[in-house]
C-alpha positions, 0 to 999 in steps of 0.5 A: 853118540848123542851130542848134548847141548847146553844153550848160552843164556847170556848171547853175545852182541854181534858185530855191526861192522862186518867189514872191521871183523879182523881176523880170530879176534871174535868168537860166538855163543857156543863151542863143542867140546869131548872127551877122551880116555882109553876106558870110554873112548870119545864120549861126553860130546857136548855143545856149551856156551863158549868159555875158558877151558880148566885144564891141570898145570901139569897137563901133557899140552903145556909141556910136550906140546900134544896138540893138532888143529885144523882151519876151515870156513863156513860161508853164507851164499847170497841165498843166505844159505850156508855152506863148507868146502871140503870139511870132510878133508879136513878132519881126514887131515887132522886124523893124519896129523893124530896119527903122527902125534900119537893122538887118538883119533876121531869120526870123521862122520862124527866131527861133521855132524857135530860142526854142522850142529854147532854152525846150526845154533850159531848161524846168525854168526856167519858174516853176511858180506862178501868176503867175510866168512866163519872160520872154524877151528878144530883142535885136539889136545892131550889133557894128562895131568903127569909130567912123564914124557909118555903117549896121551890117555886123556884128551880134549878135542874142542871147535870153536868160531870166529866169524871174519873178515875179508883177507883181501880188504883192498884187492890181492896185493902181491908181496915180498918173499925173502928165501930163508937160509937159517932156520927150518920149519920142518925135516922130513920124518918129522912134524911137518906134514901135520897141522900141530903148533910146534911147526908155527912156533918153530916158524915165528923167528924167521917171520920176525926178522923177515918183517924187520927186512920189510918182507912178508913173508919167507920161503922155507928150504927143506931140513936136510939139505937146504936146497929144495923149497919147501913151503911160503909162510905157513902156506903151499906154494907153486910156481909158474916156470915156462908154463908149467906149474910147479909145486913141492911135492909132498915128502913127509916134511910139507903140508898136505894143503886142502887148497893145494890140492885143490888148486892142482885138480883146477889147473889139471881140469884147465889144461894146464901141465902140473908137477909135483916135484923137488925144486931147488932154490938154484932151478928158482933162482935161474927162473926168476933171473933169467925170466922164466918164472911167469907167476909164483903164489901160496895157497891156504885156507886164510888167503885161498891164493896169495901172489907174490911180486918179488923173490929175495935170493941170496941176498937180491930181490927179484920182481916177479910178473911186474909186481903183479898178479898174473892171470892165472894166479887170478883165475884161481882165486877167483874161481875158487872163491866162485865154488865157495861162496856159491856164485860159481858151480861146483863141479868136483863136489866140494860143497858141503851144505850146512842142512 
């Protein structure tokens, strides 16, 4: 399929201050759009200046939420090339996520020639500093304008970019946790494993209230039992436990995350013993009390790991590594940043160079 473009005649001032860029708050010239219906299949592909999207009243995302996206970074090396990490993994997951949310699904092949030509037309976007980056964010929503509960015949799958900022802008500070033990997030058999609004919407209350105790963040239990952890946030978590890193594995009810499999490929190559297993908040607890918790982080895209200092458990704060980050929480961090800005080898072949 050819990809048509219809250049922005009216560009867009970019930002002079790199360093106040926020994050999603600014956008580039252009944005890719396509079409979908069970006639033609994707077709209608089409790079066009950004701007509103018309959709009916009625369409199927604003009532049954029929959506999935996706989060990845372009970033500029100090060559001034450009580059990706582990796209290709990214439009495998949002395939995975269209499965779930009986979504059609899209070329994985495809979708990467389209970024890379719309990173191509707006490249002078992507942030010049270190730190800062181009997120990107693909996303695919249902576009029937008819209020039966029904499968999606028509859908929009669209990329946008939002160059921004340094996650960190004063160093990796570790943050406060609190366990939550009333809401969800997500059930297994549900929507957790895909990447769809409804499971962020579903989260915001217990954030809310989480920030009015003065925690960051919460830790999410599973669904069923109320026991197991599950997930930080919106993001992976892992534990350090007497050596060994420990993180939820994978039941249906958890995000596959890209950097979470990354992180496990980079400790595995280190040496260092991984388990991917259910933990109960009762093993945590007995770790963080007795000691024997050594470093406990998130991992995603947005913050690639994001230690924690302190465990609130059942009411009771516990301080993790002093309040520190710990060395291997740093040494992954590090060397992921390393790989994707291009100042450290990529071994694993994670890199995907913009030409």
């Amino acid at each position: 399929m050819e990809i048509s473009v219809t250049l922005n005649t009216n560009p867009k001032a970019k930002p002079q201050d790199e360093t106040a860029l926020g994050f999603g708050k600014i956008f580039t010239d252009h944005m890719f759009l396509m079409n979908y219906n069970p006639q033609q299949g994707w077709h209608d592909a089409r790079i066009v200046p950004f701007g509103d999207i018309s959709l009916s009243p009625a369409s199927t995302v604003l009532h049954y939420g029929a959506e999935i996206f996706e989060g990845m970074k372009a970033y500029r090396r100090k060559d001034g090339e450009i580059q990706f990490f582990r796209p290709q993994e990214n439009f495998r997951r949002m395939n995975n996520s269209a499965d779930r949310m009986c979504l059609p699904k899209l070329d994985e092949e495809f979708c990467l020639k389209a970024l890379k030509k719309l990173v191509n037309i707006d490249k002078d976007w992507v942030p010049h500093t270190q730190g800062a980056s181009l997120y990107i964010r693909p996303f695919l929503f249902g576009n029937d304008p008819f209020l039966g509960v029904h499968t999606v015949s028509n859908c929009i799958f669209c990329i946008i970019l939002s160059p921004s900022g340094a996650y960190y802008k004063e160093g990796i500070n570790p943050v406060k946790i609190m366990i939550e033990t009333q809401d969800v997030r997500a059930v297994r058999g549900g929507t957790g494993y895909a990447k769809c609004g409804g499971n962020y919407a579903a989260s915001m209350r217990a954030g809310e209230k989480a920030e009015q105790k003065g925690y960051a963040q919460v830790l999410w239990l599973d669904g069923v039992e109320r026991k197991y952890v599950e997930e930080v946030g919106s993001m992976n978590v892992m534990f350090k436990i007497s050596g060994t890193v420990v993180t939820p594995k994978l039941t249906g009810s958890v995000l596959p995350g890209i950097t979470r499999m990354s992180c496990i490929a980079l400790l595995k190559s280190w040496g260092v013993p991984v388990e991917e297993r259910l933990i109960s908040v009762e093993e945590l607890a007995k770790a963080v009390k007795d000691g024997t918790l050594e470093e406990a982080w998130g991992t995603g895209t947005a913050a690639v790991v994001s230690p924690m200092g302190e465990l609130n458990v059942d009411g009771v704060s516990y301080v993790v590594n002093g309040g520190k980050i710990g060395a291997l929480t740093q040494k992954l961090y590090d060397e992921l940043t390393g790989i994707q800005w291009g100042v450290k080898p990529d071994t694993f072949g994670w890199i995907e160079p913009l030409n």
